[in-house]
C-alpha positions as a Markdown table, in Angstrom:
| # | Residue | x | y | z |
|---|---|---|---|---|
| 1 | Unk | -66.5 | -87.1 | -222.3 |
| 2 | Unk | -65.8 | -85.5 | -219.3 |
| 3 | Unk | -61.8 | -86.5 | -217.4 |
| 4 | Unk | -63.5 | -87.1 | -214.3 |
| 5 | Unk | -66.1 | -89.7 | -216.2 |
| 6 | Unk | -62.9 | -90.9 | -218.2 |
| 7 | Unk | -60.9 | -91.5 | -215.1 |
| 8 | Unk | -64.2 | -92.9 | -213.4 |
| 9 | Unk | -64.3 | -95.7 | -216.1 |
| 10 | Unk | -60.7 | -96.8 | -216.1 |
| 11 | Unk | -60.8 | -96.9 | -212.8 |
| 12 | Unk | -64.0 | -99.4 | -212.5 |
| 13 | Unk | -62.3 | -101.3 | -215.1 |
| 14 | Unk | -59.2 | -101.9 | -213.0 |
| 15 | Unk | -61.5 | -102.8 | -209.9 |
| 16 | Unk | -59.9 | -99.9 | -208.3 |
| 17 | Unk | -61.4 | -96.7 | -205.9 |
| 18 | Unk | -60.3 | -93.5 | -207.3 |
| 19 | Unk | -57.7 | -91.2 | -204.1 |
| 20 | Unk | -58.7 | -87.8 | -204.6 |
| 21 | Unk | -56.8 | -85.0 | -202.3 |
| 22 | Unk | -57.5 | -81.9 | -201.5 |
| 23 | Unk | -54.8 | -78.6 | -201.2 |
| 24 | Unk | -55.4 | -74.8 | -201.0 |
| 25 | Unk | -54.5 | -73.2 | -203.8 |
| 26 | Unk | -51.6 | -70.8 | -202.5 |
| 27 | Unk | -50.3 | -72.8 | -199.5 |
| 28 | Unk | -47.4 | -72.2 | -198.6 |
| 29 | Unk | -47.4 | -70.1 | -202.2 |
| 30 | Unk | -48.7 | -70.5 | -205.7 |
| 31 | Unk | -45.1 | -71.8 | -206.8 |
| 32 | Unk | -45.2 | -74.7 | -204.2 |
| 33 | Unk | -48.7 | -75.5 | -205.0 |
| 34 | Unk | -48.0 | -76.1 | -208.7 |
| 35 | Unk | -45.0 | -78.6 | -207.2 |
| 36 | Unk | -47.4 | -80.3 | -205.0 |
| 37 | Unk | -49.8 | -80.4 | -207.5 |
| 38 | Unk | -47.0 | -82.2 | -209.8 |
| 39 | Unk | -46.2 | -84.9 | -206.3 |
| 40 | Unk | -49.3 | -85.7 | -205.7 |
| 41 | Unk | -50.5 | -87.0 | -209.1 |
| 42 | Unk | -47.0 | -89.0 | -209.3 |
| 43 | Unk | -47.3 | -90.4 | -206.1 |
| 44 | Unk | -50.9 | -91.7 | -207.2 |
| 45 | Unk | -53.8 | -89.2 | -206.7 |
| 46 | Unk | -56.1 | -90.3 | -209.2 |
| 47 | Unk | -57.7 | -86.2 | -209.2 |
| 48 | Unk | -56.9 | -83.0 | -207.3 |
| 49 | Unk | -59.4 | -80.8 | -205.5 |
| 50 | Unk | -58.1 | -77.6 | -205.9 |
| 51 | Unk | -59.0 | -75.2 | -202.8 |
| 52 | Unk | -59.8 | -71.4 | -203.2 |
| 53 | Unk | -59.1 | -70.1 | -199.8 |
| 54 | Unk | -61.8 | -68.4 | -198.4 |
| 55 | Unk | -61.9 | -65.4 | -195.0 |
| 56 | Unk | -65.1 | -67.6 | -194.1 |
| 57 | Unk | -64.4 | -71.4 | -195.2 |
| 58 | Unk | -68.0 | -72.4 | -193.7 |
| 59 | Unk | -67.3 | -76.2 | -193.9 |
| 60 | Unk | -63.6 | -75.8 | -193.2 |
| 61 | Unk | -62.2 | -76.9 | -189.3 |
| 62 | Unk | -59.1 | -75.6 | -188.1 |
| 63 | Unk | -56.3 | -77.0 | -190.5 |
| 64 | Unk | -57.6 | -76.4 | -193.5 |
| 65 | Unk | -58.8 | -72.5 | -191.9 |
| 66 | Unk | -54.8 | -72.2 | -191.3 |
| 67 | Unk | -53.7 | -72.9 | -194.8 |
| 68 | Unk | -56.2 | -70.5 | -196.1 |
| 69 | Unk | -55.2 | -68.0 | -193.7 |
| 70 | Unk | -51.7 | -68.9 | -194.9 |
| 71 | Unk | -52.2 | -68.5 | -198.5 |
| 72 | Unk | -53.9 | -65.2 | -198.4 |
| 73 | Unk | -51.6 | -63.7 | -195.5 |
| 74 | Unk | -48.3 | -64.2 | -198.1 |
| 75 | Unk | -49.8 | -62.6 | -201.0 |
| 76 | Unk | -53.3 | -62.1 | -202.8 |
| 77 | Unk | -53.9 | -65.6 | -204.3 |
| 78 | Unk | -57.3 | -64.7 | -205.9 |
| 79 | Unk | -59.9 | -67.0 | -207.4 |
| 80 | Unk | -58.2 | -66.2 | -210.8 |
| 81 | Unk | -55.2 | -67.5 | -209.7 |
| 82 | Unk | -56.8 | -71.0 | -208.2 |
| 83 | Unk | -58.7 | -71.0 | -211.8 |
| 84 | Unk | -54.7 | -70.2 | -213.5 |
| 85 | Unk | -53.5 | -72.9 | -211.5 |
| 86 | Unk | -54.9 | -75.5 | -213.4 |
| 87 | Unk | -53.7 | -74.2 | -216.3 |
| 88 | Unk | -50.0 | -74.1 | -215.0 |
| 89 | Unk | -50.7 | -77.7 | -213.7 |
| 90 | Unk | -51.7 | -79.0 | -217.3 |
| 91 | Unk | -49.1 | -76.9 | -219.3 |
| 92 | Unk | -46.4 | -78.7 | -216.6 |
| 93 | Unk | -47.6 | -81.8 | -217.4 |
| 94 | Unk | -50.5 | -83.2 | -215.7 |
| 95 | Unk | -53.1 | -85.2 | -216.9 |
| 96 | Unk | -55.5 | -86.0 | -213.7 |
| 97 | Unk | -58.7 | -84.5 | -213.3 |
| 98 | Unk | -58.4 | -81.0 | -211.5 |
| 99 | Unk | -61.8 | -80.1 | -209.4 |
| 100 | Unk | -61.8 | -76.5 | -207.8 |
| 101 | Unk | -63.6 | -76.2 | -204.5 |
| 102 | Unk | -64.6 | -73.0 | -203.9 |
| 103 | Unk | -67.5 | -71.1 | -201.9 |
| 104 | Unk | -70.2 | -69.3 | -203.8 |
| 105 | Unk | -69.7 | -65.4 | -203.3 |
| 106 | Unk | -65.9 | -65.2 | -205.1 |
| 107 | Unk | -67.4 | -66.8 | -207.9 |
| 108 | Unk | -71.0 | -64.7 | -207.5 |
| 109 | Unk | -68.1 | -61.6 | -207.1 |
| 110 | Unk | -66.2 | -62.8 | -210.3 |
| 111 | Unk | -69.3 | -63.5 | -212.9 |
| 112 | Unk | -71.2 | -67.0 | -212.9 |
| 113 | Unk | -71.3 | -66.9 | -216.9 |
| 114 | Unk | -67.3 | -65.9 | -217.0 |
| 115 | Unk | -66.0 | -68.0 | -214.1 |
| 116 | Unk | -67.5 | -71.2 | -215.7 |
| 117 | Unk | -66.4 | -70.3 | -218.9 |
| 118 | Unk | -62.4 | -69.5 | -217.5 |
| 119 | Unk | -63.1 | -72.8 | -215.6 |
| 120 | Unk | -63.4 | -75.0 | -218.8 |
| 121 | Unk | -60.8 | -73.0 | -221.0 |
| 122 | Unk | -58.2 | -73.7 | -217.9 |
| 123 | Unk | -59.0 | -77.3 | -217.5 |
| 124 | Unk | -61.0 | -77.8 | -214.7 |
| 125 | Unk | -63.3 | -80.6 | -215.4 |
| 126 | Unk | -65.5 | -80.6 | -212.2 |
| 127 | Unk | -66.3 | -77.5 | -209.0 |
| 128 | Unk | -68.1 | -78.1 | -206.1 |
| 129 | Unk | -69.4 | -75.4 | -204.3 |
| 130 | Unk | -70.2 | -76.3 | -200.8 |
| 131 | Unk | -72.6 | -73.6 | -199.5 |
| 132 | Unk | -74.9 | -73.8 | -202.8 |
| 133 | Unk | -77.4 | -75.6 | -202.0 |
| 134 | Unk | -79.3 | -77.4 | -204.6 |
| 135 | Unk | -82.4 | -75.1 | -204.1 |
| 136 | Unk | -80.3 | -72.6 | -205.5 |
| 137 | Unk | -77.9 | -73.8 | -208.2 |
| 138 | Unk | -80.2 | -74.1 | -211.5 |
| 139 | Unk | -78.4 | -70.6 | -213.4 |
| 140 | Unk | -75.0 | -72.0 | -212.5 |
| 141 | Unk | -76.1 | -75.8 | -213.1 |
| 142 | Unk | -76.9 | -74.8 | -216.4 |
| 143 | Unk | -73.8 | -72.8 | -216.9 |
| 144 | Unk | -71.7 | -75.4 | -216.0 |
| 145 | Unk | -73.7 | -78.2 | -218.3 |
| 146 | Unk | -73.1 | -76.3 | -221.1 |
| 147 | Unk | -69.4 | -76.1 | -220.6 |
| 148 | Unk | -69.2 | -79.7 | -219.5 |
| 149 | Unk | -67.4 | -79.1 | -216.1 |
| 150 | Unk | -69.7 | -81.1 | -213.6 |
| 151 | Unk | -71.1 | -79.7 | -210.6 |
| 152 | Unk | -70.5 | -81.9 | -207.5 |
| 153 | Unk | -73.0 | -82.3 | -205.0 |
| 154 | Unk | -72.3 | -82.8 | -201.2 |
| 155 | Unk | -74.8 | -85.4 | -199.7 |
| 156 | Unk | -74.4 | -85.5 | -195.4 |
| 157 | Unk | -76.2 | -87.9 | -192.8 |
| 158 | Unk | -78.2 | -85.5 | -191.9 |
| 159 | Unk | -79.7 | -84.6 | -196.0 |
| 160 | Unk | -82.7 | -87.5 | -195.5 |
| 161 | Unk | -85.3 | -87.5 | -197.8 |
| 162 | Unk | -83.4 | -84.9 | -200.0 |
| 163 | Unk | -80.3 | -87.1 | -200.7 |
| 164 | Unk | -82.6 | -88.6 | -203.8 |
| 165 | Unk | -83.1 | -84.9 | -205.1 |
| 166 | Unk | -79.2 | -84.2 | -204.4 |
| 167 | Unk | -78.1 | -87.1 | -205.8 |
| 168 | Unk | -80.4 | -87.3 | -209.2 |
| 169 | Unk | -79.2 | -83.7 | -210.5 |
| 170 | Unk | -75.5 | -84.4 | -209.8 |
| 171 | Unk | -73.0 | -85.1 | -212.2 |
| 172 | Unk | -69.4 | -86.7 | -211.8 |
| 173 | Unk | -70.2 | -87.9 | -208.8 |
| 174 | Unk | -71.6 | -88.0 | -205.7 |
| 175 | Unk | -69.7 | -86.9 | -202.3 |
| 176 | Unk | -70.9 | -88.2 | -199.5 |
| 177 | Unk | -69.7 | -86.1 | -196.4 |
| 178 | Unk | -68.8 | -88.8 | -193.4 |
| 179 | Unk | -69.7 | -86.6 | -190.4 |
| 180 | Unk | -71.1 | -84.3 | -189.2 |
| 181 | Unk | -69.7 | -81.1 | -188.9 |
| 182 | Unk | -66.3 | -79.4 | -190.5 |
| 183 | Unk | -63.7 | -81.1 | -192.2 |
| 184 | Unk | -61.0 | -82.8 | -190.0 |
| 185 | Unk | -58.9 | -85.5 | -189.2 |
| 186 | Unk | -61.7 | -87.7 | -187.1 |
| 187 | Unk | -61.2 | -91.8 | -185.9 |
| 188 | Unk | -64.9 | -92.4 | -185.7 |
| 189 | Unk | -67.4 | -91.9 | -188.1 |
| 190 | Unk | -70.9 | -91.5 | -188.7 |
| 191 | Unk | -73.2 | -94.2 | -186.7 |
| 192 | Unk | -75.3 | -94.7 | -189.7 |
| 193 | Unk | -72.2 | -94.2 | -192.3 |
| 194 | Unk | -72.9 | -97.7 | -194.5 |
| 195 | Unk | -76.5 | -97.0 | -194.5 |
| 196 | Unk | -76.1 | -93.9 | -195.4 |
| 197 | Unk | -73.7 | -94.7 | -198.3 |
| 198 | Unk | -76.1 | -97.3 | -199.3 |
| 199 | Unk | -79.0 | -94.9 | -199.7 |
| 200 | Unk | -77.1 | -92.6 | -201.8 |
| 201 | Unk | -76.2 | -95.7 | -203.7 |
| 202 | Unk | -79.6 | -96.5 | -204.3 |
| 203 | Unk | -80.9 | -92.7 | -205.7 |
| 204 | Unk | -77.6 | -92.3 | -208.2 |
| 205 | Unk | -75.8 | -94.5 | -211.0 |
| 206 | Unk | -73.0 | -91.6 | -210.5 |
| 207 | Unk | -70.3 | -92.8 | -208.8 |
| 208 | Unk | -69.9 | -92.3 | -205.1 |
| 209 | Unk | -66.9 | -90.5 | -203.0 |
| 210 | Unk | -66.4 | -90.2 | -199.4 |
| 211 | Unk | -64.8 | -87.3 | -197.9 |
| 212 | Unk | -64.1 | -85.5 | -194.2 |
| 213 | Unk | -62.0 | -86.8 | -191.4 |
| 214 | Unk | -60.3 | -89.7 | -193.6 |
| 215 | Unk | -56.9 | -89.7 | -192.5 |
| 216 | Unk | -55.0 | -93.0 | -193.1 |
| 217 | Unk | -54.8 | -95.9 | -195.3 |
| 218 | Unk | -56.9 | -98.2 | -192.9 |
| 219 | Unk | -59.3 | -95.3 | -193.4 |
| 220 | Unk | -59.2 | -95.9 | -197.1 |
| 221 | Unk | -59.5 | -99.4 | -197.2 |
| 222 | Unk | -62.4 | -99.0 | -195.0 |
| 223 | Unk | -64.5 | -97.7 | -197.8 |
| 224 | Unk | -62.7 | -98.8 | -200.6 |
| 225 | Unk | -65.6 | -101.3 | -201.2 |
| 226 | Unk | -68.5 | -98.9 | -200.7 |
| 227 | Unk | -67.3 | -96.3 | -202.5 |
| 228 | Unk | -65.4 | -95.0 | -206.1 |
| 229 | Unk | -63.9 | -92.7 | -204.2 |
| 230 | Unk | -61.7 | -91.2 | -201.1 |
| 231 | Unk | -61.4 | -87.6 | -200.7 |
| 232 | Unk | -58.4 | -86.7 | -198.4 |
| 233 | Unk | -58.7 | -83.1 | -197.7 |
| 234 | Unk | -57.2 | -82.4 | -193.7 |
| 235 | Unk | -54.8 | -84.9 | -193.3 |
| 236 | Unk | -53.0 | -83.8 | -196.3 |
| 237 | Unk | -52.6 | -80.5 | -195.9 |
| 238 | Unk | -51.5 | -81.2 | -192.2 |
| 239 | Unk | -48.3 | -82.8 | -194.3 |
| 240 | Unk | -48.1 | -79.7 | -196.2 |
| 241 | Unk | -48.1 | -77.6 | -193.3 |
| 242 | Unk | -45.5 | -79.4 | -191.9 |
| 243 | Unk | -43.3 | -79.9 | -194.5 |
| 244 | Unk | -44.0 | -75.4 | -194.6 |
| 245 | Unk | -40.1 | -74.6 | -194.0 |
| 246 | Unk | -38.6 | -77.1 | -196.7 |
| 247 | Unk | -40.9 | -76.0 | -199.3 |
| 248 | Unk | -40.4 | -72.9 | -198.8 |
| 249 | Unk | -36.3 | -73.0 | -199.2 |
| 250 | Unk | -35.4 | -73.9 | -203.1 |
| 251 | Unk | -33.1 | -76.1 | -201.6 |
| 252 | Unk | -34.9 | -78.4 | -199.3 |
| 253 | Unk | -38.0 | -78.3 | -201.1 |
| 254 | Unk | -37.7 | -81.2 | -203.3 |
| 255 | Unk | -37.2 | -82.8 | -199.2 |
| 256 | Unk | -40.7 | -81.5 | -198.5 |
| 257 | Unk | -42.6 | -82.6 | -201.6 |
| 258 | Unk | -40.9 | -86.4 | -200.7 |
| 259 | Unk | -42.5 | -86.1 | -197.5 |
| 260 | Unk | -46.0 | -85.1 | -198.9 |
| 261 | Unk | -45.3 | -87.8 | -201.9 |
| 262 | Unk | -44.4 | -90.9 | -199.3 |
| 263 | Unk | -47.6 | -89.9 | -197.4 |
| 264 | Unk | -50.2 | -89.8 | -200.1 |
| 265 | Unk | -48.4 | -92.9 | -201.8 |
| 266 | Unk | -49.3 | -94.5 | -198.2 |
| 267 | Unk | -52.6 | -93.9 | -198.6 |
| 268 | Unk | -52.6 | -95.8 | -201.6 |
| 269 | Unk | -51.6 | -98.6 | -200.6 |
């Protein structure tokens, strides 16, 4: 069975909504990444999105945009290196699910047949792929089925009568974008959000995560009994950026990774 239907399971066992954050692979270099990677999965992350940053991060707003620009500006952190990661992570000791997030032409650049097969030998149990859409995924769909890495859909507002279609080829789970727009720390959501979550409820047995603009444990709560999971993608690496100088200094960085620790651990509740 797949980690992320593992984790899933013991999670709906324990009556509890899976945390899921998001970092860019690279940011503030791939040393601190493997560290963060390490404090957020003892500070209670339940799975990682891993972030391959991207020149052209379509779906990305200004944060996230920075720490890409970040990442690639301090050295080449290549799509090999997000997929190494994840080996680094598990060989350092982690055990939560690690899901790369990645837009389609590095891994169109790289090989489909080779990246998803580097993807499962690392440890990467899930990708999602934000500007694939659907009508276009069947050769790396299959790929990816065969290696038993799931490919995670994103469902928005705005998908209508093609959230059934979205939702009935997805595997892992579902993740149901909360606004419109790019990613980004927001205090309003969608008009139609519950509606919309309860559509995608209806068209999927999958589990169901929320993502974009969530920002704060009264955030979390807030769908915490709509959905399996919250995806925490802007706010976090915000912290990250923040804590930039102390990660980068050997001495202070154990300082920084606190700070990013106490944050996510907040979110928790």
């Amino acid at each position: 069975m797949n980690l992320i239907d593992q984790s899933f399971a013991r999670l709906k066992a324990e009556g509890k909504t899976a945390l899921i954050p998001f970092i860019t692979v690279g940011d503030p270099n791939l040393e601190g990444t493997l560290a963060i990677i390490k404090q957020l999965e003892k500070s209670g992350a339940d799975m990682i999105e891993l972030g391959v940053p991207y020149s052209d991060p379509l779906a990305d707003g200004p944060v996230i945009q920075r720490a890409s620009e970040r990442a690639l500006s301090g050295s080449t952190v290549t799509l090999l290196n997000c997929i190494e990661m994840a080996e680094r992570a598990r060989e350092a000791g982690v055990t939560i699910p690690l899901i790369l997030f990645t837009y389609f032409n590095p891994v169109l650049q790289f090989g489909l047949e080779k990246f998803v097969t580097l993807v499962q030998s690392k440890g990467i149990s899930g990708l999602i792929i934000p500007d694939l859409p659907i009508e276009e995924d069947e050769e790396v769909r299959a790929l990816a089925e065969s290696a038993n890495v799931h490919l995670i859909p994103l469902v928005a507002p705005t998908s209508r009568d093609r959230v059934t279609r979205i939702s009935q080829k997805a595997r892992g789970f579902v993740y149901c974008v909360s606004s419109l727009g790019v990613t980004g720390v927001r205090t309003d959501f969608h008009s139609d959000i519950d509606s919309f979550l309860s559509t995608v409820r209806e068209a999927t047995d999958l589990p169901i995560g929320i993502g974009f603009g969530i920002s704060s444990r009264e955030q979390v709560k807030r769908f915490e009994g709509t959905c399996d999971a919250v995806i925490v993608g802007s706010a976090i690496v915000r912290q990250i950026e923040e804590a930039q100088v102390l990660l980068e200094n050997p001495d202070t960085q154990e300082q920084g990774l606190e700070q990013i620790g106490k944050f996510v651990a907040s979110l928790k509740g």
